[in-house]
C-alpha positions in Angstrom: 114.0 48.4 102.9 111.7 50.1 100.1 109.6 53.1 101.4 106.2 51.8 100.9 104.2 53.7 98.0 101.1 56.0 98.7 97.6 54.0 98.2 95.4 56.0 95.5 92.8 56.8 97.8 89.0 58.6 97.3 89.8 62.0 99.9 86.2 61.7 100.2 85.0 58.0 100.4 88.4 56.4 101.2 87.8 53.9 98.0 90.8 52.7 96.3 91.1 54.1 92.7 94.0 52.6 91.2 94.2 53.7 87.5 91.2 55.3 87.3 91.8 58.3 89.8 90.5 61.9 89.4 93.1 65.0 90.2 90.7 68.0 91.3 92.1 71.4 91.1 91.9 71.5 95.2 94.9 69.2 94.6 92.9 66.0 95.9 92.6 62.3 94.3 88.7 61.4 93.6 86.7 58.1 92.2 84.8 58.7 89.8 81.5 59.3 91.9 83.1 62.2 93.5 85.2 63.5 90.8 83.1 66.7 90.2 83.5 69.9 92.6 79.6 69.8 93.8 80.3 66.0 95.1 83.1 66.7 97.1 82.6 70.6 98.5 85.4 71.7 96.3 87.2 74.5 98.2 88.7 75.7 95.0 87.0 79.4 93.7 86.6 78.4 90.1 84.5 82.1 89.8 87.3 84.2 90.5 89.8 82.2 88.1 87.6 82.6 85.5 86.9 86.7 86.0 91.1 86.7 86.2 91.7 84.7 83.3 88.9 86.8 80.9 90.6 90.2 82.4 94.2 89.3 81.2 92.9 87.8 77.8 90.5 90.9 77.1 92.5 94.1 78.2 91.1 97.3 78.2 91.7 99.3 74.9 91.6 103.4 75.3 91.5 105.2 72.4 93.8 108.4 72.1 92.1 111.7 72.2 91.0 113.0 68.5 91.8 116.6 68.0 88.6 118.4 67.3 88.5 120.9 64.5 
């Protein structure tokens, strides 16, 4: 016996997708109608992945003390 393969399935509608399926950073399958976050109620905090990822590519530079005369 073959274990029978997972149907691509809309998590929101249920519609089959076949091909045309959209992975959503939630770590859900989407057609094409619910594909964007504001369609399905993404649960996914896009705000506070882009705040992280802008404070490790811009660290914080302190200049050393100058030496006053």
């Amino acid at each position: 016996e073959k274990p029978k393969q997972k149907k691509n399935r809309c998590f929101t509608c249920r519609k089959k997708i076949g091909l045309t399926g959209f992975d959503c950073r939630c770590g859900n399958l989407f057609c094409a109608i619910h594909r964007y976050s504001d369609m399905h109620a993404c649960p996914y905090d896009y705000k506070a992945e882009a705040a992280e990822k802008i404070r490790k590519e811009n660290p914080v530079v302190i200049a050393e003390k100058i030496q006053k005369l």
